[in-house]
C-alpha positions as CSV (number, residue, x, y, z in Angstrom):
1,X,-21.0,6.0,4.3
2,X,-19.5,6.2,7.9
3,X,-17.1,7.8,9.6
4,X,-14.0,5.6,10.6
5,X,-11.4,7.5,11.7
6,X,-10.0,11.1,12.0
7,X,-8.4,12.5,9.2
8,X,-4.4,13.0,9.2
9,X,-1.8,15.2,7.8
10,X,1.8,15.3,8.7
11,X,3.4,17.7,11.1
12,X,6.2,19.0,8.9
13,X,7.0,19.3,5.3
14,X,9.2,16.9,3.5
15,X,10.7,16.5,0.3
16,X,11.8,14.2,-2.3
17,X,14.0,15.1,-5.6
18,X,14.7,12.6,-8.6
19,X,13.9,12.9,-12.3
20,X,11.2,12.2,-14.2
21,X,11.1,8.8,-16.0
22,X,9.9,10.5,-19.5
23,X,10.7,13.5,-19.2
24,X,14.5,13.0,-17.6
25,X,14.0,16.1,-16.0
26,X,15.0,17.0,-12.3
27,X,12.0,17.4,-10.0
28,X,11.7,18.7,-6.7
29,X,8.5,17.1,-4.5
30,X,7.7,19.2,-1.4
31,X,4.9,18.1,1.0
32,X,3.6,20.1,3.1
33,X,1.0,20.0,5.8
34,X,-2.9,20.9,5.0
35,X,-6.1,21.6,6.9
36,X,-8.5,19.2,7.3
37,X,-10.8,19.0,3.9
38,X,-8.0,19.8,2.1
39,X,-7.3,16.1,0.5
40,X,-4.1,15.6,-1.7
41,X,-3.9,18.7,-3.2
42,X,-0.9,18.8,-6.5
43,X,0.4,22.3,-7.2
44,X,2.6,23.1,-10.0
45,X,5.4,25.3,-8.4
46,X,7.2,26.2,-11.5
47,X,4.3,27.8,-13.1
48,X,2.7,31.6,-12.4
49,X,0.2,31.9,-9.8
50,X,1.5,28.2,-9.0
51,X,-2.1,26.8,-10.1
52,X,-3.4,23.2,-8.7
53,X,-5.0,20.3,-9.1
54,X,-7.3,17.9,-6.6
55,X,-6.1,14.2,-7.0
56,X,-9.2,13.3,-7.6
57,X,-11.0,10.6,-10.2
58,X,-13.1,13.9,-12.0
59,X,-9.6,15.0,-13.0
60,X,-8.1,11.9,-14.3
61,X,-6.4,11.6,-17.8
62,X,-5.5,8.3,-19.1
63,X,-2.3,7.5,-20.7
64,X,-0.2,4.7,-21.4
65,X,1.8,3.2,-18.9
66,X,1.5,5.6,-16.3
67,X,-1.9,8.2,-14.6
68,X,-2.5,12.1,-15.3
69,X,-4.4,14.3,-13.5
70,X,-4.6,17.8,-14.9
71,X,-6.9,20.6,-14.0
72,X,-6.4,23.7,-16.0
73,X,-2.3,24.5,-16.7
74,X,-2.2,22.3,-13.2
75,X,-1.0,19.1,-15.2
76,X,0.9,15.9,-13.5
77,X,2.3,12.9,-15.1
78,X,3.0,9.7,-12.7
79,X,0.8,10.6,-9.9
80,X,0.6,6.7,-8.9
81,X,3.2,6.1,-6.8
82,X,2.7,9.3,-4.5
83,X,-0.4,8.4,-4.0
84,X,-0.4,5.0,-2.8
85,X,2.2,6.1,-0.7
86,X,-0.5,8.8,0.7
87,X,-3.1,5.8,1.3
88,X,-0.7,3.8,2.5
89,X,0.6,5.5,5.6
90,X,-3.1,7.2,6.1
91,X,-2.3,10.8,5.1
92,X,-5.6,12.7,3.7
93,X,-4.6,16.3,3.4
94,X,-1.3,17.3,2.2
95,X,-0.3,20.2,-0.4
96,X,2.6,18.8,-2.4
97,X,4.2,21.5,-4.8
98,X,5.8,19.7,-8.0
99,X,8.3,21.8,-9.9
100,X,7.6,19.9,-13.0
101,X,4.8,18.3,-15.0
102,X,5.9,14.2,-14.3
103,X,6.6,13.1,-10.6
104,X,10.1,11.5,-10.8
105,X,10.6,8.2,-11.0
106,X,12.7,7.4,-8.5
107,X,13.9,3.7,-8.2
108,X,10.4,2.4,-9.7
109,X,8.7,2.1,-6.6
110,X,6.7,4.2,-3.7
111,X,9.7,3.3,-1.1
112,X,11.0,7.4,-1.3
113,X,7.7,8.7,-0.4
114,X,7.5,6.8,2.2
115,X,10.3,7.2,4.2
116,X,10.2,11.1,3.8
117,X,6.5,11.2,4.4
118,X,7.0,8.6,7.6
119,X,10.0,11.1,8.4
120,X,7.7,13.8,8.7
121,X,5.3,12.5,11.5
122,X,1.4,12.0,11.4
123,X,-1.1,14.7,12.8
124,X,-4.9,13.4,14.1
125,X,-7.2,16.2,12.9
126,X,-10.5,17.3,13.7
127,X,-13.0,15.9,11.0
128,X,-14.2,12.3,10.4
129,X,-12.2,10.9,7.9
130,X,-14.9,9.4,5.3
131,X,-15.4,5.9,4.7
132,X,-17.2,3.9,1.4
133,X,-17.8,0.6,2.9
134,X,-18.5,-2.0,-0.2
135,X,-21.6,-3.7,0.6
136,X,-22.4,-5.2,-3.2
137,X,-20.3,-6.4,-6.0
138,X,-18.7,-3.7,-9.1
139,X,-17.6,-5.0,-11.4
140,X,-15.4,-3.6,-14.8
141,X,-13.6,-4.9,-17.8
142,X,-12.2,-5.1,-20.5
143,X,-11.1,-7.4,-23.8
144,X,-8.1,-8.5,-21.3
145,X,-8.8,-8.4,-18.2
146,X,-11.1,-7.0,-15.0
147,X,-11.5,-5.9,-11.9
148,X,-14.3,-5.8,-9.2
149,X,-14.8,-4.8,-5.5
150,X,-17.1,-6.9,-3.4
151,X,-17.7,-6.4,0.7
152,X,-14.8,-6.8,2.6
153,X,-13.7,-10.1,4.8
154,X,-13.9,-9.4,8.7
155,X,-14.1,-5.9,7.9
156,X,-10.6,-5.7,6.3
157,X,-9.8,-3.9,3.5
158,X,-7.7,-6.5,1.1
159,X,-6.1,-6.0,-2.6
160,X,-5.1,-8.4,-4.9
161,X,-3.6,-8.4,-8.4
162,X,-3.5,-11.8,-10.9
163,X,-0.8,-11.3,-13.5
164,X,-0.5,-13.1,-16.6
165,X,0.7,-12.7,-20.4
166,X,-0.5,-13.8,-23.5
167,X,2.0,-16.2,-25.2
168,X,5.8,-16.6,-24.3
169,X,7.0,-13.7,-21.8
170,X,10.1,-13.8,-19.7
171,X,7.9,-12.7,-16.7
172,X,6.1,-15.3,-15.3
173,X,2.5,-15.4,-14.0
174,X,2.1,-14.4,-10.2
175,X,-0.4,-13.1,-7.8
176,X,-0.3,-10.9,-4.4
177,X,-2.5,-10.0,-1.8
178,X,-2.3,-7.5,0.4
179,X,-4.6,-7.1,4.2
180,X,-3.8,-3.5,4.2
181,X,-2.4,-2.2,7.1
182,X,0.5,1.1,7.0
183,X,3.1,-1.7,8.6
184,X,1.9,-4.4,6.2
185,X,1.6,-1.6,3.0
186,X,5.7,-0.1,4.3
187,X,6.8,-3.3,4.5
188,X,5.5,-5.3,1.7
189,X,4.4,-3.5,-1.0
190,X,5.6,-0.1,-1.1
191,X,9.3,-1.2,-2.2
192,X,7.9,-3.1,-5.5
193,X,9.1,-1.3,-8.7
194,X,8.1,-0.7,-12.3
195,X,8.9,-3.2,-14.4
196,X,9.1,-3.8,-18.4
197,X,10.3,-6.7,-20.7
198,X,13.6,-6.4,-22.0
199,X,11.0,-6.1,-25.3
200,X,9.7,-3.4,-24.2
201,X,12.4,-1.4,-23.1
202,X,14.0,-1.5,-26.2
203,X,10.9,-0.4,-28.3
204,X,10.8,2.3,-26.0
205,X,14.4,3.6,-26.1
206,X,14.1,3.6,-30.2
207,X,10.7,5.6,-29.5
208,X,13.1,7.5,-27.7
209,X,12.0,8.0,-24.5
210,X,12.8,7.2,-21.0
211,X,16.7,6.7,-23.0
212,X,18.1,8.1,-19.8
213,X,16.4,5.1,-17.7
214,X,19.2,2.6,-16.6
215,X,18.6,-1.4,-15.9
216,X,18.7,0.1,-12.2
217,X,16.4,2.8,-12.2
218,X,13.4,0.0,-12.2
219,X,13.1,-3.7,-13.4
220,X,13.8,-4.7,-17.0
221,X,13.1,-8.4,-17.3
222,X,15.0,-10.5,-19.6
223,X,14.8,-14.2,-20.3
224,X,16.8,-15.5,-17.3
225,X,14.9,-13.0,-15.0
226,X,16.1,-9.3,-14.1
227,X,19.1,-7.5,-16.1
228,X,21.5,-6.0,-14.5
229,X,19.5,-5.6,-11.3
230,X,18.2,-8.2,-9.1
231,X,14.2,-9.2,-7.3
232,X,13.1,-7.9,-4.0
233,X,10.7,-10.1,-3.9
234,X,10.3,-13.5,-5.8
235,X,6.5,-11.8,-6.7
236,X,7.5,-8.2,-7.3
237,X,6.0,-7.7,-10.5
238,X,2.5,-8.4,-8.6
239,X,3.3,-6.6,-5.9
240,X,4.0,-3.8,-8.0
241,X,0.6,-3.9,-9.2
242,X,-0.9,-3.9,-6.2
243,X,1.0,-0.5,-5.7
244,X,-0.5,0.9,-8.8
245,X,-4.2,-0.4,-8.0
246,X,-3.9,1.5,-4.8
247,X,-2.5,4.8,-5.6
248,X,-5.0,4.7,-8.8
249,X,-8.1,3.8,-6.9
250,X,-7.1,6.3,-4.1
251,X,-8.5,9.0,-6.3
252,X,-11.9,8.0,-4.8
253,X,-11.0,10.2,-2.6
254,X,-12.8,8.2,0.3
255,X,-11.1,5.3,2.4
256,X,-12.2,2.4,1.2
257,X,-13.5,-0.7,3.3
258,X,-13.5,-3.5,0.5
259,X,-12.0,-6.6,-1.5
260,X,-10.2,-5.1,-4.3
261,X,-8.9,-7.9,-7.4
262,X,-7.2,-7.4,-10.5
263,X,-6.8,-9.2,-13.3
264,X,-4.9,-7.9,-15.6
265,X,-5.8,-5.1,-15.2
266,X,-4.5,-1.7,-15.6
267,X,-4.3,2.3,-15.3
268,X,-7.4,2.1,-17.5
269,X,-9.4,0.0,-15.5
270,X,-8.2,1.1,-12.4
271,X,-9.2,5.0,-12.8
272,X,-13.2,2.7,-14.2
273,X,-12.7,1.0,-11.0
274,X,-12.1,4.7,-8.8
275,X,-14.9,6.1,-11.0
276,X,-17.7,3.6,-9.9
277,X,-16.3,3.8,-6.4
278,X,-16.6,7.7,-6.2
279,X,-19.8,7.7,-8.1
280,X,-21.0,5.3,-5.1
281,X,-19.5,7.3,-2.4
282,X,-21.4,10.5,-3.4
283,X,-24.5,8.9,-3.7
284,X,-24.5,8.1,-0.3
285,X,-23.9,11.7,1.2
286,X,-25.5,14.7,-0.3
287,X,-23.5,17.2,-2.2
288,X,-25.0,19.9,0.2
289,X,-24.4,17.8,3.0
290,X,-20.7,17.4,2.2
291,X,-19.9,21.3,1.4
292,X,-21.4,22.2,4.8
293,X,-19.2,20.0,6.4
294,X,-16.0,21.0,4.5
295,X,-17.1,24.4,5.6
296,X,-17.5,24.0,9.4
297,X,-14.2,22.2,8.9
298,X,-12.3,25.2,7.6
């Protein structure tokens, strides 16, 4: 574990409203500045005493379809997308107050946190940003797919994402791969939306939920290709996945230096993949060691 850079926050707060893609209710985002050892810290703004919750892997929830972290009465749905935008543009300690249990959905993708996050400036702190380079192969699976981390190419930190249905499905299979950089990560990746069969979205409107969720808030995919709405990128589906990989494995809580591939996988394996990678990360600097230093720092 090494240090690689300073850590960052960003100058001013910033905020981003929409609704919430289960819930349908309005939500307010606000992200705020935070001292150094801080980390993306969720607060529930609605509630008394406004109680929060680390994004971190230790309070990870799974669910389907989307990642929970909840610590206490601090509960969020759909933490995904805010935090690969966090990872994205660098930003390691921020206090975002939520005035609702789900994030909001936006248009399906990470694109609204990042052009109020990049509208609020970056600030170079004091403390060593810490760093889990990847020096042997992890591996996790499941029945349908996998993913697994080996050491990185040219010291570059790369993810990729295989996609692929069983039987007949209107979405075809792809793959991306991202060299993470912020430009690369703006540019590229961080416009990809959610995406469901046409299938799908039907089961899931008779379920009733998310009945409030137009063809244009995210990607439905028919048989001749999007409905109603149309591809940003011939790959998005992938690309998408890539987002989702990111933002879930960011809960590592460390910057990682590492080949990343999916395939097939999901929210499940992802928050496996963040646990082995956080697991790893604090076996290679003591408990003790760490505390003193977020204590110096504050």
């Amino acid at each position: 574990m090494t240090p690689s850079r300073n850590e960052h926050t960003i100058a001013v707060s910033c905020e981003v409203r929409g609704r919430g893609y289960w819930s349908g209710r309005d939500v307010r985002v606000v992200m705020n500045p935070a001292p150094v050892g801080t980390g993306i810290r969720l607060v529930r703004s609605d509630l008394p005493s406004a109680p929060s919750c680390l994004a971190s892997v230790a309070n990870r929830h799974d669910a389907n379809l989307r990642t929970i972290l909840q610590d206490g009465a601090a509960r969020f749905e759909m933490v995904e997308h805010l935090m690969a935008a966090m990872v994205g543009l660098e930003i390691d300690n921020c206090l975002v107050e939520i005035d609702a249990e789900e994030l909001p959905g936006l248009d399906g993708s990470a694109a609204a946190f990042v052009e109020s996050l990049r509208t609020a400036g970056l600030i170079i702190q004091s403390q060593p940003k810490r760093r889990l380079t990847v020096r042997e192969r992890i591996y996790v699976n499941s029945q349908t797919g996998w993913i697994e981390a080996t050491p990185p190419i040219d010291g570059h930190t790369s993810y990729e994402y295989r996609l692929s249905f069983d039987g007949p499905s209107p979405i075809l299979d792809q793959a991306y791969a991202l060299r993470m950089s912020p430009h690369r990560f703006i540019r590229d990746v961080a416009p990809a939306r959610t995406f469901v069969t046409e299938s799908q979205a039907g089961l899931l409107r008779e379920q009733g939920v998310a009945s409030h969720v137009t063809n244009q808030d995210l990607l439905v995919i028919g048989d001749h290709g999007p409905i109603e709405n149309s591809l940003r990128f011939a790959d998005e589906c992938a690309r998408h996945k890539v987002l989702d990989l990111i933002g879930d494995l960011a809960l590592a809580n460390v910057e990682l230096v590492g080949t990343f591939v999916s395939y097939r996988g999901g929210h499940n394996l992802n928050g496996r993949m963040a646990q082995q990678l956080a697991e790893l990360a604090a076996s290679q600097i003591p408990l003790t060691q760490m505390t003193q230093s977020h204590h110096k720092a504050a």
